[in-house]
N, C-alpha and C positions, 0 to 999 in steps of 0.2 A: 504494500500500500504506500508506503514513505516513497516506495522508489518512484514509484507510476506517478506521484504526487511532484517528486523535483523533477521526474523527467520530460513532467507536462508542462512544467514553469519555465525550466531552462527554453525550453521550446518555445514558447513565449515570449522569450527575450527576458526574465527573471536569471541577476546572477546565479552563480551555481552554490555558493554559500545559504544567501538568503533562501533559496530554494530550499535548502537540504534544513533547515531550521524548521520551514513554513511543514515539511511534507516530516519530519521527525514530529512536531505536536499532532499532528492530523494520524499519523501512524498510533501515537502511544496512545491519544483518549481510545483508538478505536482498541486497545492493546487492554484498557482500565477495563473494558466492557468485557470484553471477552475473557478477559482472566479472572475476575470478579467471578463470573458465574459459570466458567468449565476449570481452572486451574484449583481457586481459590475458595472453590465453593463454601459454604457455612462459615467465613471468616464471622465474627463479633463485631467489626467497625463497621460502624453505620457508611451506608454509599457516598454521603456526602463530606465525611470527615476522611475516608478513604483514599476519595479521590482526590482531597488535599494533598493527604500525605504521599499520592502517586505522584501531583505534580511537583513537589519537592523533590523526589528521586526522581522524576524524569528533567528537571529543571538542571541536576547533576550530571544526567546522561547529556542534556543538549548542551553543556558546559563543553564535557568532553567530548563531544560530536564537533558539533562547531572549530574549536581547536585543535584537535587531528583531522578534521577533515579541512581545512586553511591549512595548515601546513602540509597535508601532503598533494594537495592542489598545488601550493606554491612554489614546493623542492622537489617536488618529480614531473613524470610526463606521465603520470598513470592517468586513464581515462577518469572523467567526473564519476560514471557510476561505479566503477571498481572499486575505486578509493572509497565513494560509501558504503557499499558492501564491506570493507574491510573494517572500517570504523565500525558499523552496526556489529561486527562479532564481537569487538573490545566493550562498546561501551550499552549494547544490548546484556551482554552478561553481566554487566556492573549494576544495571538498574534493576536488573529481576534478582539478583542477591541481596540489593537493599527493597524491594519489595517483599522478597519472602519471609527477610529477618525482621522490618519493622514494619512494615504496611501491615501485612497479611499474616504475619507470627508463625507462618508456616514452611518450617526448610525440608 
């Protein structure tokens, strides 16, 4: 979803940073829903305090998105979407380890 999202903006004429920020929140709300109710099922925290605390850890993921995804746009010649591909393994597993330890209390 993140991808099809920057790879429809780039296309547009939308940088490829901005892109990848615009199509990373578009990815993770749809991420809060789906894992909320197939991953995380019978979690305790209410939906809306939840998804606070998702966007706190996703706000850590587009930290480090954004920042290796600018530098490795800027120091190599890897293609836009590779390079986010590569980023989404690093900083996809950092935000579902801070999702399942403090969101969702379940590792």
């Amino acid at each position: 979803m993140g991808l099809a999202v920057l790879w429809g903006l780039v296309e547009v004429g939308v940088q490829e940073v901005p892109a990848a920020g615009i199509g990373f929140i578009t990815a993770n709300t749809l991420h809060y829903l789906l894992g909320r109710s197939w991953i995380f099922r019978g979690t305790e925290r209410g939906k809306t305090s939840g998804y606070a605390y998702f966007l706190i850890n996703a706000g850590i993921g587009l930290a480090i998105t954004m920042v290796l995804y600018a530098a490795i746009l800027e120091f190599t010649s890897i293609h836009y979407l590779v390079a986010r591909i590569i980023v989404s393994l690093f900083a996809g597993a950092i935000v579902f380890v801070l999702n399942a330890v403090l969101n969702f209390k379940r590792v």
